[in-house]
N, C-alpha and C positions, 0 to 999 in steps of 0.2 A: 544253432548248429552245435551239437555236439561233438567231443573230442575223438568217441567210438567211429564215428564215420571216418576220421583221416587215420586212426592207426591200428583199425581191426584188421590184422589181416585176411580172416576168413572172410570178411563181408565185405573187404578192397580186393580181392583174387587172390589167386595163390603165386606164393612167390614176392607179391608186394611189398617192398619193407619201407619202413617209417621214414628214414631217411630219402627216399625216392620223391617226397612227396612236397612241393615249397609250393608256398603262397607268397605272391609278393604285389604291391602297390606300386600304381604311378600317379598323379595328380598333378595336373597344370591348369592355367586358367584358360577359359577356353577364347580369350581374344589374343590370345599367345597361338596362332596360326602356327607357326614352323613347329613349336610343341605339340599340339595336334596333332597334326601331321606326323611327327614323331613317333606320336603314340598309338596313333592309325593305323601306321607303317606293316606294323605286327599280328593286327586283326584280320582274320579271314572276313573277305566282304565287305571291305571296311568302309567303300562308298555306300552303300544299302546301309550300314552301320551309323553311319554317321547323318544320314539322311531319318532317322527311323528317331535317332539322341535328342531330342527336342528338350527344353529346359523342363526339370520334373522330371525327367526322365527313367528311366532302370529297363537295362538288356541283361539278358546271360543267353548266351550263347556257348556249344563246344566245338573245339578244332581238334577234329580225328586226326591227323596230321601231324602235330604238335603235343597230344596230349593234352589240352589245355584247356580248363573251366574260366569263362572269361566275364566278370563283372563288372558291368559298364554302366554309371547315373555320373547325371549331368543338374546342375541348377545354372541360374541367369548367368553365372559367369568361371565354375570353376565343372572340371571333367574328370571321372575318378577313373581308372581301370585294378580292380582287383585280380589277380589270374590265380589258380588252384591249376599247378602244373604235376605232371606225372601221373596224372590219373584215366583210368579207362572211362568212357561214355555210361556206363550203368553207374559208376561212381558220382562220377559228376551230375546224373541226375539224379541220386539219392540226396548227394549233397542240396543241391536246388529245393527238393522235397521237405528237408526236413528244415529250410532256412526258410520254403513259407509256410510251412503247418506249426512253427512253431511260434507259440505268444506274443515273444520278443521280434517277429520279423520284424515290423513298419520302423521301431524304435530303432533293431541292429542297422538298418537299410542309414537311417538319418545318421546314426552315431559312428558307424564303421564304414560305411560307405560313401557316404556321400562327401559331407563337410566340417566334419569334425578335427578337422586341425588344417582348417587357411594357414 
């Protein structure tokens, strides 16, 4: 992913500005039920979500509602949710675009995403 897609603002809308725009991590393990839960709490659909998170896993999903790009992998025991908040639906799927056309996806996914700091 490149840094162009979170702080262009011609290519984010007009109006857009940099500071609108936060990423932020949650991570628990996933026999931690109330965490879960927790984390659940926040996702649109999150029964279908959670149903769909099988170990190996990777969702992304967007809530128009909320603004929210929402990145979701799971292994045998721990659940990541990434969000990319404040951004419109063409955003968020540029972003998506250029995180799997780009070389480093599978590596980013394992390193940044998944379980790189138990």
């Amino acid at each position: 992913m490149t840094g162009a897609l979170l702080i262009d603002p011609e290519r984010n809308g007009p109006g857009m500005a940099v500071d609108e725009i936060r990423v932020s991590t949650a991570t628990t393990h996933w026999a931690d039920t109330q965490a879960v839960d927790r984390l659940f709490d926040s996702i649109p659909d999150a029964d279908a979500a959670r149903l769909r998170l099988k170990p190996g896993s990777f969702l992304q999903m967007y809530d128009a509602v909320t603004k929210r790009d929402l990145w979701i992998a799971r292994d045998d025991a721990i659940v990541r949710c990434v969000t990319i908040a404040g951004i419109d639906r063409e955003t968020g799927a540029r972003v998506r675009a250029e995180f799997h056309t780009s070389r480093a996806s599978i590596s980013m996914r394992s390193r940044l995403l998944l379980f790189s700091q138990r």
